[in-house]
BALOBA-1460 file (C-alpha; in Angstrom, 3 decimals):
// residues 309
<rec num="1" residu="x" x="-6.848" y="-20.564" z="-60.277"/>
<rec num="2" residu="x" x="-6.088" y="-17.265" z="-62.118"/>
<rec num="3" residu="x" x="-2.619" y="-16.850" z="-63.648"/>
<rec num="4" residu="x" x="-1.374" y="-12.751" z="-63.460"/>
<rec num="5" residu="x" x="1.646" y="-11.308" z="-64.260"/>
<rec num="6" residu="x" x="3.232" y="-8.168" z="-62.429"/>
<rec num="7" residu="x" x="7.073" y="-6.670" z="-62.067"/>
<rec num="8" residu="x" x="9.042" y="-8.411" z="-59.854"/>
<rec num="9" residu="x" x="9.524" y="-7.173" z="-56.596"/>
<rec num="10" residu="x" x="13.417" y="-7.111" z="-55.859"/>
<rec num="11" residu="x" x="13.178" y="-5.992" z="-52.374"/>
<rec num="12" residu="x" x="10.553" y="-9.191" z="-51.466"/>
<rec num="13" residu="x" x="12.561" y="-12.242" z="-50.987"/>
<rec num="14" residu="x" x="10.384" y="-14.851" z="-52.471"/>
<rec num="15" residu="x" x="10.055" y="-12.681" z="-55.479"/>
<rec num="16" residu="x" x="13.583" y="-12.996" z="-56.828"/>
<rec num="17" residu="x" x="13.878" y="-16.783" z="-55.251"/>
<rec num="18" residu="x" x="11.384" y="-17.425" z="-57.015"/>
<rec num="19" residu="x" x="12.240" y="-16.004" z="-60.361"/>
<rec num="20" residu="x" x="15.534" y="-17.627" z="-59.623"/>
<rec num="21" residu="x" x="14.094" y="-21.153" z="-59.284"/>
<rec num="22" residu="x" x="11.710" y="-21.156" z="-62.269"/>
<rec num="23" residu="x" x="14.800" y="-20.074" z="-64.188"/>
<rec num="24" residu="x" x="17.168" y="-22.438" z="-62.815"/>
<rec num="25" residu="x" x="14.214" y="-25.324" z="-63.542"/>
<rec num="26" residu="x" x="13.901" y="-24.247" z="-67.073"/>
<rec num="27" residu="x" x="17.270" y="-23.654" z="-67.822"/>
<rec num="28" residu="x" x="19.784" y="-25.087" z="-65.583"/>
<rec num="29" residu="x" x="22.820" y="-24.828" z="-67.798"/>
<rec num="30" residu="x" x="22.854" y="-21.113" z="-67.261"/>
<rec num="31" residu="x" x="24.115" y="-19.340" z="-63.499"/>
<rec num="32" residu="x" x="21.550" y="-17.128" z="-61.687"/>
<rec num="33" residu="x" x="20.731" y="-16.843" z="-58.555"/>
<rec num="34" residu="x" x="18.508" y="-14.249" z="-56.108"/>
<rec num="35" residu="x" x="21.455" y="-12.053" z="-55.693"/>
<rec num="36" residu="x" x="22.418" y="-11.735" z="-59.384"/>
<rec num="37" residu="x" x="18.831" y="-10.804" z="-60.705"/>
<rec num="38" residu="x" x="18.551" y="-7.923" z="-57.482"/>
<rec num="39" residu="x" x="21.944" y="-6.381" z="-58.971"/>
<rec num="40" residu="x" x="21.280" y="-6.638" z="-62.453"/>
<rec num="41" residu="x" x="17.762" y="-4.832" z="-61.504"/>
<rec num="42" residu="x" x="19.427" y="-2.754" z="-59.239"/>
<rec num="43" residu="x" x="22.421" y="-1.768" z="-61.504"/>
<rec num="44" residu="x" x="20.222" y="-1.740" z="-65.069"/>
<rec num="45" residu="x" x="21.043" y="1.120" z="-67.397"/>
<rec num="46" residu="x" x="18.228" y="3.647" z="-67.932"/>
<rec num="47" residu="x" x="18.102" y="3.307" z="-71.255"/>
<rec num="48" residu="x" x="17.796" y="-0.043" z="-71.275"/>
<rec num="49" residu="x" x="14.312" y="0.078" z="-69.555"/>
<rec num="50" residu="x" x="14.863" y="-3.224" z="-68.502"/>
<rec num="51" residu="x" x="11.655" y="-4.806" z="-67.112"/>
<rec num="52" residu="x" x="12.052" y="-7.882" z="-65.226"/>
<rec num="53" residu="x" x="8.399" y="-9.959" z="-65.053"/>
<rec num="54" residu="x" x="6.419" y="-12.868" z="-63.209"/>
<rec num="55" residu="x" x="3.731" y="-14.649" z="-64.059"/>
<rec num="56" residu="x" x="1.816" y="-15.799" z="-60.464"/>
<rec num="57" residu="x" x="-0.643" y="-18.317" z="-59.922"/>
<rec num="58" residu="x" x="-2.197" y="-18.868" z="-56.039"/>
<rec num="59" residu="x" x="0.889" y="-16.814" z="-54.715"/>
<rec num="60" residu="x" x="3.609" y="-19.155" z="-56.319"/>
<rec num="61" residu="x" x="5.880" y="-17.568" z="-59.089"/>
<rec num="62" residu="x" x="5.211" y="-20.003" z="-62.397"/>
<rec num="63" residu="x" x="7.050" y="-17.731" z="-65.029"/>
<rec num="64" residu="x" x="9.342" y="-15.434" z="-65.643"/>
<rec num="65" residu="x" x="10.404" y="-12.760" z="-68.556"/>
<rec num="66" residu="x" x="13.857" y="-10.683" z="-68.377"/>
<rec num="67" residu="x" x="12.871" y="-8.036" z="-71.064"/>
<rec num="68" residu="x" x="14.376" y="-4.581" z="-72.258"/>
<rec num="69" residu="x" x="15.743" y="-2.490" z="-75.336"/>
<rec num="70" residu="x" x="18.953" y="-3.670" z="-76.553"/>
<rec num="71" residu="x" x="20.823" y="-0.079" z="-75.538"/>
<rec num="72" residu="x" x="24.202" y="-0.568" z="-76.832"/>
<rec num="73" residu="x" x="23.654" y="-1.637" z="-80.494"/>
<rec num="74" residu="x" x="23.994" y="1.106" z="-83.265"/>
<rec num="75" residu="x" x="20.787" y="0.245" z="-84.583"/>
<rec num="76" residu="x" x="17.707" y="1.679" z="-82.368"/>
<rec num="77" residu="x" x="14.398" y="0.191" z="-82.022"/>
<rec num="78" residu="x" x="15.946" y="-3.251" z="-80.706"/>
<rec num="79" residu="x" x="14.247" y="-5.182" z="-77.786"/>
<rec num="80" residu="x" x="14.592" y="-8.252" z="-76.247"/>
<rec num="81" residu="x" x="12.336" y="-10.671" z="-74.490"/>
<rec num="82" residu="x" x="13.410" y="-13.469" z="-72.655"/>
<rec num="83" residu="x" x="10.067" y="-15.968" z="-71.020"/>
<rec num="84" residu="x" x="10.778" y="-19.004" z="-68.811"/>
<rec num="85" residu="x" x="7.834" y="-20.801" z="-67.449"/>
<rec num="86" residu="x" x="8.276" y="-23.566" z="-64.894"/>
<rec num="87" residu="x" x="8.717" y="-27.155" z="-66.496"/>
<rec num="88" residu="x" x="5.641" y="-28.137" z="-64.279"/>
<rec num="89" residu="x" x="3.349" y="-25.033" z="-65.008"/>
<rec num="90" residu="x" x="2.767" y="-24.856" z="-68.605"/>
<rec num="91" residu="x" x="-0.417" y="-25.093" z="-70.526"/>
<rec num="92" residu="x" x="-1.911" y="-22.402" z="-68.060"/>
<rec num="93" residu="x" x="-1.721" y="-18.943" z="-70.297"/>
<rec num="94" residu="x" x="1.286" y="-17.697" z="-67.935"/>
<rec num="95" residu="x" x="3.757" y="-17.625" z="-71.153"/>
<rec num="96" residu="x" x="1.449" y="-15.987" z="-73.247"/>
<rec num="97" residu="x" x="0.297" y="-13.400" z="-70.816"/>
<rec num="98" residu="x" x="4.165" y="-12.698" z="-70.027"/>
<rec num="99" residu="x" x="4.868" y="-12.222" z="-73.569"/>
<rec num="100" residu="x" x="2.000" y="-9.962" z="-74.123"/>
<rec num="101" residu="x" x="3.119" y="-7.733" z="-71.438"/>
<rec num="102" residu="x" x="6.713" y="-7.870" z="-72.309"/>
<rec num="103" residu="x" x="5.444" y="-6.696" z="-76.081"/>
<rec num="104" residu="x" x="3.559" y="-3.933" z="-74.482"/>
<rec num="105" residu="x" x="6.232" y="-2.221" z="-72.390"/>
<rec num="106" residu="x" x="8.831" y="-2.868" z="-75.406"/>
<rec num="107" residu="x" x="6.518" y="-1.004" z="-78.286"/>
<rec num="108" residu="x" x="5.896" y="2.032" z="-75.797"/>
<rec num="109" residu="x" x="9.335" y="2.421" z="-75.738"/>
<rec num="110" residu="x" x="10.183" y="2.845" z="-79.307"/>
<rec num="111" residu="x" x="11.053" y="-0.835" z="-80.203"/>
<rec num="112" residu="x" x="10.386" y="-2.144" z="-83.738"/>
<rec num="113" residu="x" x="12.162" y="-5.474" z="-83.535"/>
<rec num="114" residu="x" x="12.180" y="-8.249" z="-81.079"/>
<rec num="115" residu="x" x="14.342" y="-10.398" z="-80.368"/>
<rec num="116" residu="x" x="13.436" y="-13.723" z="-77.894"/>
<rec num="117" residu="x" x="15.898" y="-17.266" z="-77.275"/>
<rec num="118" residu="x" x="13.602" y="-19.969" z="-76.894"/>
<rec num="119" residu="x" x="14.830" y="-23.958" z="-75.961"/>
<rec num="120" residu="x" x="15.265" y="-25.826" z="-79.014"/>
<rec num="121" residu="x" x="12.289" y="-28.121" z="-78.435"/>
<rec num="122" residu="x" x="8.614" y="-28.731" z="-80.655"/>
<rec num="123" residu="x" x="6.352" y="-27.051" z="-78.193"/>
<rec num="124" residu="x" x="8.532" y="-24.074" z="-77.434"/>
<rec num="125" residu="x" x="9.213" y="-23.412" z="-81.144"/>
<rec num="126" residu="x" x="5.636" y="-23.892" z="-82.035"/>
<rec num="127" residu="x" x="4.185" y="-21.413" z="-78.746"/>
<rec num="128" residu="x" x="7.115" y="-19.072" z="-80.320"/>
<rec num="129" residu="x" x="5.751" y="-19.216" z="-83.912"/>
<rec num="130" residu="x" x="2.273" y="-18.724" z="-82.870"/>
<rec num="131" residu="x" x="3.096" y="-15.441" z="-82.017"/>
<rec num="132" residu="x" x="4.821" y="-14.071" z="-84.603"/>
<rec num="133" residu="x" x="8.107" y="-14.977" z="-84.112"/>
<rec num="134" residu="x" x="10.873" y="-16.415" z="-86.638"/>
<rec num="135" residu="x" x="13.396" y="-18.427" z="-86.699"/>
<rec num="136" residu="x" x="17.013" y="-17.057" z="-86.468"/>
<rec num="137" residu="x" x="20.226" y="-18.215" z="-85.540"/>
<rec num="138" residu="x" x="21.285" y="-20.709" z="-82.477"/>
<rec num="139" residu="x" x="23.566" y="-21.082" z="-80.242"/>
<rec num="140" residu="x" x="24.629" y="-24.278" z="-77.674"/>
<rec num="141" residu="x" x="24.751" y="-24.981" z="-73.898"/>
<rec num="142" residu="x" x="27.936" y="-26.737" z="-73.097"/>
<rec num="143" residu="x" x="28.729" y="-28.856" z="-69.791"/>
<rec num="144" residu="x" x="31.627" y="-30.449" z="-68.257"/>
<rec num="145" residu="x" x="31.492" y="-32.844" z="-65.057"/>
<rec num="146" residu="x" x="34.866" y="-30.719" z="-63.425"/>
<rec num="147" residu="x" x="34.313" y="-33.798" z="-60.673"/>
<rec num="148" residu="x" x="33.953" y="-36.601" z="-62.584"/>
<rec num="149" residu="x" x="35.311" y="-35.796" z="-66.113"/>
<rec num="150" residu="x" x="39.508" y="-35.733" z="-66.828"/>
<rec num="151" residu="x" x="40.562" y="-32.370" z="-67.868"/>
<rec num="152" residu="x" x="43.631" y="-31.982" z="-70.517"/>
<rec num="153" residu="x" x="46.827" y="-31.475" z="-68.841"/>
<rec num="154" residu="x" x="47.792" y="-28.059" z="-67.780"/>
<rec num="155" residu="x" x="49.902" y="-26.992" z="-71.053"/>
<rec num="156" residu="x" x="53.506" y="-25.051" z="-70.695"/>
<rec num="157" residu="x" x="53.404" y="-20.884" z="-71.295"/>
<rec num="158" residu="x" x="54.704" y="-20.387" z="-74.215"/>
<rec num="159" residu="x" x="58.206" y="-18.269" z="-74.055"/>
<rec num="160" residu="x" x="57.079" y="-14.250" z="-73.471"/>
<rec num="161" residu="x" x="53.874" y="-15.189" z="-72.026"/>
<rec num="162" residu="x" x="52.923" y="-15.096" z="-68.922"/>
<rec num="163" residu="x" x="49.397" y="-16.589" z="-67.159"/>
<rec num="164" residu="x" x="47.825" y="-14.208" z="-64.590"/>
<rec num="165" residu="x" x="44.121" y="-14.064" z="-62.946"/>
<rec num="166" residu="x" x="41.800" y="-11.543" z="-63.169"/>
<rec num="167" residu="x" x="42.504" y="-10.344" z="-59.660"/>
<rec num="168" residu="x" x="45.929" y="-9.343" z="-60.506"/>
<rec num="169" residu="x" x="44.409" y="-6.218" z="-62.278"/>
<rec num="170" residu="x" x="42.319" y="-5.412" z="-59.406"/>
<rec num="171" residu="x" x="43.706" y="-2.052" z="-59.215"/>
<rec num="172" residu="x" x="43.236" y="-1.230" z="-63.027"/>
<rec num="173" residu="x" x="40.680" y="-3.492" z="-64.958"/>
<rec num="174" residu="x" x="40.809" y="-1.746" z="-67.903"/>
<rec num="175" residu="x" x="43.098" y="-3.316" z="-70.284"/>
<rec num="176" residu="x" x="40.192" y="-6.888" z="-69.240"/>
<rec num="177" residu="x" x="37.725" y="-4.358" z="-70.471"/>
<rec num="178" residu="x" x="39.635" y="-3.333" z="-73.556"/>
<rec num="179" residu="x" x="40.183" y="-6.756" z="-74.298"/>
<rec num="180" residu="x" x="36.559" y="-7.757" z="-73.573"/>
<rec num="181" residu="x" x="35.655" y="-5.466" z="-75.956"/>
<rec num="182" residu="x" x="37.411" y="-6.531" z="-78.869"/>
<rec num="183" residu="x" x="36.553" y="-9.892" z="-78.703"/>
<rec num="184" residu="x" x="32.829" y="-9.206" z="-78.462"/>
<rec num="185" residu="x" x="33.088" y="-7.401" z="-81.273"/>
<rec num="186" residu="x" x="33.845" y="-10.135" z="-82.927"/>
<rec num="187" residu="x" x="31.309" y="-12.468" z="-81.686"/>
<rec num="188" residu="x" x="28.985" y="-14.132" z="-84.405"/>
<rec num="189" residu="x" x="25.423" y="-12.504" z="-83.435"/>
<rec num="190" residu="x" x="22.029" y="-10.957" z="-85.150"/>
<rec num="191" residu="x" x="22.471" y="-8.193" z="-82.764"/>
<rec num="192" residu="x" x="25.559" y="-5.292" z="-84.059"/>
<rec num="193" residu="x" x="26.911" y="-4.243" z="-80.002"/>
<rec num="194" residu="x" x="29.416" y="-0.817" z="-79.514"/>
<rec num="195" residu="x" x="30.999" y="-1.873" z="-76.142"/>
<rec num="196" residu="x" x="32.689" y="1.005" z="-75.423"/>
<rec num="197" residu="x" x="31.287" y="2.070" z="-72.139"/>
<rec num="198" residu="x" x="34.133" y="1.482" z="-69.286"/>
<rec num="199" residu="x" x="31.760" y="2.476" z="-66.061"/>
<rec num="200" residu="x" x="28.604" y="0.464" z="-67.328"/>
<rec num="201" residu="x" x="31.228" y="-2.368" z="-67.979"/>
<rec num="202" residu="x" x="32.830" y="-2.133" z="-64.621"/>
<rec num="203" residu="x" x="28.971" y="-2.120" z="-62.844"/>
<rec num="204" residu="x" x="27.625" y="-5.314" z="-65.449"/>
<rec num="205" residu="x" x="30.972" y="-7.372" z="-65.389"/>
<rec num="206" residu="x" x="32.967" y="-6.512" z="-63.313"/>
<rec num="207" residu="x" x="31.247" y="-6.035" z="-59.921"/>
<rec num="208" residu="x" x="28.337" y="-8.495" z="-60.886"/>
<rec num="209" residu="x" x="28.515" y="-10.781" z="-57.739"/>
<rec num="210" residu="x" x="28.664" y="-13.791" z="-59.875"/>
<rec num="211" residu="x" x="31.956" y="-12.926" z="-61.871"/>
<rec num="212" residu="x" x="35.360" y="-14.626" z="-60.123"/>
<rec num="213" residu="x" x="38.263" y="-12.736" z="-60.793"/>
<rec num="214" residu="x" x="39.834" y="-15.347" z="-59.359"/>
<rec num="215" residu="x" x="38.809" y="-17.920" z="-61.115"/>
<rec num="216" residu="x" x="39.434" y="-15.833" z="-64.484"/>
<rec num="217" residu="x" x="42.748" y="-16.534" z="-66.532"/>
<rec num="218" residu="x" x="44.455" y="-14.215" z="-68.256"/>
<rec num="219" residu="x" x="47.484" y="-14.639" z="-71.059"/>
<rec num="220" residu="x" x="49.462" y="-11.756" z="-70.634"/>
<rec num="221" residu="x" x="51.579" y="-10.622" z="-74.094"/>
<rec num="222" residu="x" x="54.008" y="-7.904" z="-74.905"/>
<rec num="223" residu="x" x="53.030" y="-5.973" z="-71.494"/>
<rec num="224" residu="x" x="49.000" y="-6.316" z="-72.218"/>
<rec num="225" residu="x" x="46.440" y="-9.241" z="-72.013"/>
<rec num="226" residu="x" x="46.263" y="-11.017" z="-75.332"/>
<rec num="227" residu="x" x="44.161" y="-13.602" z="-74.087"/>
<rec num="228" residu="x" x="41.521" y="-14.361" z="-71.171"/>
<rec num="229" residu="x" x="39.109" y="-16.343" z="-70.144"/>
<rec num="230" residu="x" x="36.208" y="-14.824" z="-67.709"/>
<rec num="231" residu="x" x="34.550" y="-17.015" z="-64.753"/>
<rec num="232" residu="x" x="30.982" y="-16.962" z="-63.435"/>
<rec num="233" residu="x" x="30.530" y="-18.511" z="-60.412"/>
<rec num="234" residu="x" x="26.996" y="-19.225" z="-58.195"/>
<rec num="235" residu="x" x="28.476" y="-19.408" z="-54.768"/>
<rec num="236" residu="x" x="27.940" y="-23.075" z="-55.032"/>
<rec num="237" residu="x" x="29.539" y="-25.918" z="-56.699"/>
<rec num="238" residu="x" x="28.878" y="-24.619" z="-60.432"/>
<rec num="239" residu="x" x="31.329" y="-22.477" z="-62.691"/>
<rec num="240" residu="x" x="31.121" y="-20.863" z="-65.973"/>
<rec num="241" residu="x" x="32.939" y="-19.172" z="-68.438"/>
<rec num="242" residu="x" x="30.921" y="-15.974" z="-70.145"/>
<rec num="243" residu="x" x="34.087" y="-15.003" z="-72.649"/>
<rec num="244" residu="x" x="36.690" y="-16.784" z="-73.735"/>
<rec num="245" residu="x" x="38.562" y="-15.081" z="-76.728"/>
<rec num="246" residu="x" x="41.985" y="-13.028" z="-78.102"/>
<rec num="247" residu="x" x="42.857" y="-10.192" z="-78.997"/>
<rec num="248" residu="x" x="43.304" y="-10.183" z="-83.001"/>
<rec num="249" residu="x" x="47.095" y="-9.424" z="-82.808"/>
<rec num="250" residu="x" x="47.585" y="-12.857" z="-81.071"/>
<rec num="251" residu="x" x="45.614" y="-15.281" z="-82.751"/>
<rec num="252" residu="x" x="46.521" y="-18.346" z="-84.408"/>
<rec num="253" residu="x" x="49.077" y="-19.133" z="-80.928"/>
<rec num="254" residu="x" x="46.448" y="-20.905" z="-78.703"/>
<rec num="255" residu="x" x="46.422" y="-18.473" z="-76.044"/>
<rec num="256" residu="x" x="42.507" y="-18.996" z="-75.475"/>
<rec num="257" residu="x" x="42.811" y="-22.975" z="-74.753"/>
<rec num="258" residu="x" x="46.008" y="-21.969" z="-72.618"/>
<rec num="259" residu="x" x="44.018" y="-19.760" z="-70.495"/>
<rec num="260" residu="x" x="40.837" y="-21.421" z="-70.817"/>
<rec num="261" residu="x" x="42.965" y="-24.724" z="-69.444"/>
<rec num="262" residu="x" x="44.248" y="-22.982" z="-66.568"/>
<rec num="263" residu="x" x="41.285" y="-21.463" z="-65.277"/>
<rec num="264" residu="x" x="39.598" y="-24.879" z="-65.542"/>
<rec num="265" residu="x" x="41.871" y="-26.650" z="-63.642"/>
<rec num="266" residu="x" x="41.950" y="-23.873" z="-60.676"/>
<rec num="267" residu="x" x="37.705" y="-24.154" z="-60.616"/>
<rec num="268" residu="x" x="37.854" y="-28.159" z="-60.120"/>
<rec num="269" residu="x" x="40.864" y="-27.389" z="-57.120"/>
<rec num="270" residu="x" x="38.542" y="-25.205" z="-55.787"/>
<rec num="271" residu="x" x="36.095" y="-27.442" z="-55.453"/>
<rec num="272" residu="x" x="33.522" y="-26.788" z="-58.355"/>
<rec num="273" residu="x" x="32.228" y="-29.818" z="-59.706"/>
<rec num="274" residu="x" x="30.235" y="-28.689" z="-63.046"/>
<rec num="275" residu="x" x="31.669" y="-25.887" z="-65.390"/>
<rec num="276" residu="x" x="29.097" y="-24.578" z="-67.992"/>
<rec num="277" residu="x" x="29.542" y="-22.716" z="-71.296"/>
<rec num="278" residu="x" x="27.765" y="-21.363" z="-74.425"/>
<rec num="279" residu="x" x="29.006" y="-21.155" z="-78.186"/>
<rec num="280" residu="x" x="26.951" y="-20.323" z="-81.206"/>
<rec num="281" residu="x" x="26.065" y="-23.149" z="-83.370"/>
<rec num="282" residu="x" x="27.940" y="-21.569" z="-86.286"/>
<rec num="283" residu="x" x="31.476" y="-21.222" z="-84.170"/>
<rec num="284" residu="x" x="32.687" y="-24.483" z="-84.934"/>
<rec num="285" residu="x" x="36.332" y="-23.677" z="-83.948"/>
<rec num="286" residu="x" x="35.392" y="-22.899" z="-80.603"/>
<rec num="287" residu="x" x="32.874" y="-25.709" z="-79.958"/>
<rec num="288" residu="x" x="35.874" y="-28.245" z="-81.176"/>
<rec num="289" residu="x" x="38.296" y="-26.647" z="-78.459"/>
<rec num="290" residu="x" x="35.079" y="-26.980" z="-75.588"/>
<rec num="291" residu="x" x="35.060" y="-30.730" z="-77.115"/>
<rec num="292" residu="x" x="38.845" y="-31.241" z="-76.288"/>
<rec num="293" residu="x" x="38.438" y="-30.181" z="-72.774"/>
<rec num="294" residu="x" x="35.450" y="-32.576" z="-72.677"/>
<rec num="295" residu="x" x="32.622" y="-30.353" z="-72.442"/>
<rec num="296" residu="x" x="29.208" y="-32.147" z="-73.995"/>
<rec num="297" residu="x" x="26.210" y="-30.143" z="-75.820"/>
<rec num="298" residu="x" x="23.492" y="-30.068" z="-73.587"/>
<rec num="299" residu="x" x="20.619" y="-28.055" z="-74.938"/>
<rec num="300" residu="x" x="20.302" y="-25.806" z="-77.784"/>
<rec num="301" residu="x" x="18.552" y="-22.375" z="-78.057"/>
<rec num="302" residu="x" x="16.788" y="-20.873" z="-81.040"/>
<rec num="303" residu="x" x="16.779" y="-17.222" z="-81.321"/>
<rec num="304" residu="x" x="13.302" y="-16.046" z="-82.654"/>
<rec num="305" residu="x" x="12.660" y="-12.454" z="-84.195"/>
<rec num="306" residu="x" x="9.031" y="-11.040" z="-84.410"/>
<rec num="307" residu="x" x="9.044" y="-7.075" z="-86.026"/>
<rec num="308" residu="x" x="6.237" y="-5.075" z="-84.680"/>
<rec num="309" residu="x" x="4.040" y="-3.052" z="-86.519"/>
């Protein structure tokens, strides 16, 4: 059987499912389902010449790559490409054709550096090296059994702060976005970002059918959120949290755990019985306060760099 690999077709159902499951197979610490990878298709930048790609062998989607230029860093000529191949379809060319075309469309389009995460494991390191790519830095899938697992208990607002949800600025996000902002910023990362785009923040946070305002807890401080944390949900039993952070004014008073806490505790009421999370491996402070609400490492990514030319 011949393995080929062609755009994925957002309007075909059994396109996206199926890009859906071979993610979800390959990395199933990480929320994505059909509807998420239409929008983010639908709603990609045009700059960003995002790309999704399957690899497709006797009709049945075996591998996947999310690939594109990395639009909002100050430094051009960044790309990024992402492969997944299905746990029980390897050693059949489909993640080396996928990364061939991926390296294609990302060199036509002006990029000079590439940067790829790859699961922390012998044979993916080794197909990753074999074409070019180095070793950077890494970063750690977190989960917590929200059914199962006993949370900290919900911890008293400190005087002059106030916990609210992300729904409560419904009518005027911005101050989430100027807060989002800020704390990215400050993220450790290989990649320099300039989030200053309100709209394209709105369309890829947001609106994205997976965030929960709801679900998202915000520690509100001298008339402006000082601290949040933002909730992913998949329409199913599993949560995540895609930011947690404060603004640099408030540091040091444990806002983040405060409204990290609460927003726990109101996924598990609702019913969600896994909550996921990601830290780098060099952000120690935050991996100790994902330890204290019980969260265990579950995987670890490797970010691999290959410059072209």
């Amino acid at each position: 059987m011949t393995v080929i690999v062609r755009d994925l077709a957002p309007e075909v159902r059994a396109d996206v499912e199926g890009f859906a499951r071979v993610r979800h197979l390959a990395l199933p610490f990480f929320l994505v389902t059909p509807d998420s990878l239409a929008y983010d298709l639908a709603h990609a930048r045009p700059e960003a010449h995002y790309r999704p790609l399957v690899a497709e062998e006797d009709g049945e989607v075996i591998g996947t790559a999310q690939v594109g230029i990395v639009h909002d860093s100050p430094e051009p000529g960044l790309g990024y490409v992402n492969v997944y191949v299905h746990p029980g379809r390897t050693r059949r060319g489909a993640g080396s054709l996928l990364v061939r075309a991926a390296e294609e469309h990302l060199a036509a389009r002006g990029a000079a550096k590439l940067f790829a995460w790859v699961l922390d494991e012998p044979g993916n390191r080794a197909f990753a090296e074999r074409h070019g790519y180095r070793e950077s830095r890494s970063a750690h899938f977190l989960r917590l059994d929200l059914a199962n697992g006993t949370l900290p208990p919900l911890q008293s607002v400190p005087p002059g702060v106030e916990l609210r949800t992300g729904a409560d600025f419904a009518t005027d996000p911005r101050p989430l976005f100027e807060l989002d902002s800020e704390t990215m910023s400050d993220e450790p990362s290989d990649i320099a970002y300039e989030f200053t785009d309100y709209e394209a923040w709105l369309e890829e946070t947001w609106r994205h059918p997976l965030f929960s305002p709801e679900l998202t807890s915000v520690a509100v401080a001298d008339g402006r959120p000082a601290a949040f944390s933002m909730a992913r949900t998949d329409g199913g039993t599993r949560y995540g949290t895609v930011m947690t952070g404060t603004a640099r004014a408030f540091r040091g008073q444990g806002l983040a755990k405060l409204a990290k806490n609460d927003s726990l505790h109101r996924a598990r009421a609702a019913g969600f019985t896994e909550a996921f999370t990601g830290n780098d491996t060099g952000n120690s402070p935050m991996i100790a306060i994902n330890k204290w609400f019980g969260y265990e490492i579950c995987a670890t990514e490797v970010r691999y760099v290959r410059e072209l030319g």
